[in-house]
N, C-alpha and C positions, 0 to 999 in steps of 0.2 A: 874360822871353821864353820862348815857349813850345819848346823843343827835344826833338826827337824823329830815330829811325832812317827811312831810307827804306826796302819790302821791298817783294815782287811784287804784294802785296795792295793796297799805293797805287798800285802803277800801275793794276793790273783796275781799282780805284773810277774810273779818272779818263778809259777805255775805252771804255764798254759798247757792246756790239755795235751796227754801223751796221746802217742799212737796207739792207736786200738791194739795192734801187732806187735806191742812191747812184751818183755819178757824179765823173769830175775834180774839178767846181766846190764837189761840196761838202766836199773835204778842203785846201782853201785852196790858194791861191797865194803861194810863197816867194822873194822877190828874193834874191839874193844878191851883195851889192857885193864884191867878193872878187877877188882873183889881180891879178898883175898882170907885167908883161916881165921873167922873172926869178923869179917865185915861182908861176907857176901851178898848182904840183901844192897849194898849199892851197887853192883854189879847189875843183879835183876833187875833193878830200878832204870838205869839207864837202858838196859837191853829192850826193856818193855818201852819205854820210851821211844825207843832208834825203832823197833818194831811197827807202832803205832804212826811212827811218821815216813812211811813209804819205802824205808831203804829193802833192794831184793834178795840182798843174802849180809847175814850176819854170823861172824865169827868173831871169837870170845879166844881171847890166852888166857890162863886161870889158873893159879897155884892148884896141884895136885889135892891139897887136902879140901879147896872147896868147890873144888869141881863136883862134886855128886850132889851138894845141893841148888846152887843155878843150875846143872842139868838137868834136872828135876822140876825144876821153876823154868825153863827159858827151852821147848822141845824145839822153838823152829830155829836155834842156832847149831853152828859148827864149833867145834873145840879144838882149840892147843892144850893140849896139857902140860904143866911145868912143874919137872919134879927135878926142884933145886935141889937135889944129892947126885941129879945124875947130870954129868957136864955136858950134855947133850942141849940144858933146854935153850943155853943162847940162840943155838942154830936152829931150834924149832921154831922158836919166836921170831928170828931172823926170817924164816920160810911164810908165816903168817903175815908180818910185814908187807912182806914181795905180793903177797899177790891182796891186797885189801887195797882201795881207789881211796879212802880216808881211816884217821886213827882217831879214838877218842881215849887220854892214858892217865888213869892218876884215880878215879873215882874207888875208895875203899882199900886203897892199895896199904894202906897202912906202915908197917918197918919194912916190907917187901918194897916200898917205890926205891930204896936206897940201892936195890938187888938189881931192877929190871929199867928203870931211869937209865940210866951209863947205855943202855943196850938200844935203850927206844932213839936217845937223844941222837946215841952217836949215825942211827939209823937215819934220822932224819936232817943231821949236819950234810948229807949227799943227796939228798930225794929231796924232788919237788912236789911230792901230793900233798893235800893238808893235814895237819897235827892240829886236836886241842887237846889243850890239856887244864887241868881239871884238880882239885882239891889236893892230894898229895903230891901230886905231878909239882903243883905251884910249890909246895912246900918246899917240896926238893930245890927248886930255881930260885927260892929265896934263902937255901945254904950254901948254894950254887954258883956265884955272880959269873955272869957272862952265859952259863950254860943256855939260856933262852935265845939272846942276842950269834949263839953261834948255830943256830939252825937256819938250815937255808931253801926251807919248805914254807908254803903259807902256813900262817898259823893263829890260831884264836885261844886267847885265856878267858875262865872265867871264876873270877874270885870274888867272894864274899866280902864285905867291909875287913873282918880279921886278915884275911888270904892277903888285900891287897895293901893293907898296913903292912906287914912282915915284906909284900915284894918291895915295897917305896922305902921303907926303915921308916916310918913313920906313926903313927898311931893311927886308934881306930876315931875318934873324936877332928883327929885332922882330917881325915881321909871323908867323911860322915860332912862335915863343915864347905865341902867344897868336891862332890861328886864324879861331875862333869870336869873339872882341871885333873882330880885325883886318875882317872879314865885317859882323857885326852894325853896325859903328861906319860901313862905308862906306854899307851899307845904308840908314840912317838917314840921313845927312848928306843924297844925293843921291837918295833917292826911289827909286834903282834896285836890284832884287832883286841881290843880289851873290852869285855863285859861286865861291869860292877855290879852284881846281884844287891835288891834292895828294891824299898818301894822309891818306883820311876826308875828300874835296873837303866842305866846307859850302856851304850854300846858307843865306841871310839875306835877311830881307825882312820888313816887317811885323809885328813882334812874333811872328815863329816863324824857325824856324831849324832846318833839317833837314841830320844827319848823313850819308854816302852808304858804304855798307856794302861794297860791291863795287868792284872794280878790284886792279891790280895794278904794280908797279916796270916789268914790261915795257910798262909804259903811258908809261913816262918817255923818250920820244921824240919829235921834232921832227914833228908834223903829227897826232900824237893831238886837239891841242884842237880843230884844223880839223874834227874830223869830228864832238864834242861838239857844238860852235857848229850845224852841221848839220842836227845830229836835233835841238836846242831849236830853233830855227828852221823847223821842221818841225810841232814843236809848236805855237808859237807859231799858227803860221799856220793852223792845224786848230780853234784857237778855245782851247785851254788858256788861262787867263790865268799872267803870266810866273813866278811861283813854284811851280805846279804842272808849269809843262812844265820850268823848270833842275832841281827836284829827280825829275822821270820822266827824263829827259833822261841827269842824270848818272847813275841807276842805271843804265839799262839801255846805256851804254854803257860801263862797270864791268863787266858783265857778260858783254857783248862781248867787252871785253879778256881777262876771266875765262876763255870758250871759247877765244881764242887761244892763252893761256899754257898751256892744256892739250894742245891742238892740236903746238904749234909752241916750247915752253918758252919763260919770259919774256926770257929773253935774244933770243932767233932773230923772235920777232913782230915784226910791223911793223903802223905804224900805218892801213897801205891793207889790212892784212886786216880791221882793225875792219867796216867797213862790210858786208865779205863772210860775216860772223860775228853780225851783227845778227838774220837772220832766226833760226835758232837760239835767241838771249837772246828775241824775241817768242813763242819756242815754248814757253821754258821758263816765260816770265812766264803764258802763259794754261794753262798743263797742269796 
């Protein structure tokens, strides 16, 4: 396996300057299946995220009851609304799907992933755009067995030490013990580029496997991943294929954090300055 660090120089190659003459359409469209009665703020987190990292138009499906507060929080997106009493929302979800260039599903979704999972997945066992998926999303794939392995879209995970115990059946002191196998071995099984969140997150996928140099402990906060998942999703949808945008992805949200902990010391950051800290990390990546 080929294993290598990530630094600003891979992100400039994977860049290069748009055309002056560009427009919304042509920095993709990003769904985001995300938030839900109860956890909306990861929702926002990622929106603000995917925001901050270049994508031109963003829409959002979003359980009916939290739709008014990421509305509120997130003006430059577009809305599904899903009001699970009425049998209509598969088909709206369905329609969102169709017309988004990438998906990012699972962030905040809580007992709803069990509802909108079966809808995203079966969506994406026929389509080739990219899928990540994301905190619940993984949850579900690991009551799930095979549900990941039957998609037939590119696709990127990104799980936490816990997340990726639960996918492997294994513990989190195994999985902690040996990083880089724990990554590389998911990768392999299931086709999907795997991200291990953690200090030195790896990124596995295809016979290469990149180290992520940046980040920091004050990153070790409830609502950081949501806003990781975000900006790859972001990428994603701008045309990166999925190993190049989880490893652009996780540095320059490393880096993020990186200005934070300076800003605000690691302990005091939070993870909704990440987003506000982004433009910065893209300043220092092209200087």
């Amino acid at each position: 396996m080929d294993v290598f660090t990530t630094d600003a120089a891979y992100l400039r190659s994977r860049f290069p300057p748009p055309d002056p003459a560009s427009n919304k359409g042509d920095f993709g469209r990003l769904l985001l299946v995300c938030g839900s009665y109860g956890m909306a703020g990861a929702c926002i987190m990622a929106a603000r995220g995917a925001l901050r990292s270049g994508v031109g138009l963003l829409h959002i499906a979003i359980d009916a009851r939290a739709y008014p507060i990421v509305a509120g929080a997130v003006p430059e997106a577009v809305f599904t609304i899903l009001d699970f009493s009425s049998p209509s929302w598969q088909a709206a979800l369905t329609g969102a799907l169709e017309i988004c260039t990438a998906c990012v599903v699972g962030c905040g979704l809580g007992a709803s992933a069990e509802v909108l999972c079966p809808t995203v997945f079966g969506y994406f066992a026929q389509k080739a755009k990219p899928l990540l998926l994301d905190a619940d999303a993984l949850n579900y794939c690991a009551r799930t067995p095979g549900a990941l392995e039957a998609l037939a879209c590119p696709r990127a995970v990104t799980p936490h030490p816990g997340e990726m115990a639960r996918l492997l059946s294994t513990t989190v002191p195994q999985v902690q013990g040996d990083r880089l196998e724990a990554a590389r071995s998911f990768a392999e099984r299931t086709g999907a580029v795997t991200v291990l969140k953690g200090a030195g997150t790896v990124i596995a996928g295809a016979g290469r496997a990149a180290i992520n140099p940046t980040g920091n402990w004050g990153m070790g906060k409830g609502g950081s991943g949501d806003v990781l998942a975000g900006i790859i999703g972001a990428f994603l949808a701008q045309g990166l294929e999925p190993f190049a945008a989880c490893a652009c992805g996780a540095y320059l949200h490393g880096l993020a954090g990186d200005l934070c902990a300076r800003r605000f010391t690691p302990r005091a950051m939070l993870p909704t300055d990440l987003p506000e800290m982004l433009p910065e990390a893209w300043r220092q990546v092209f200087s």
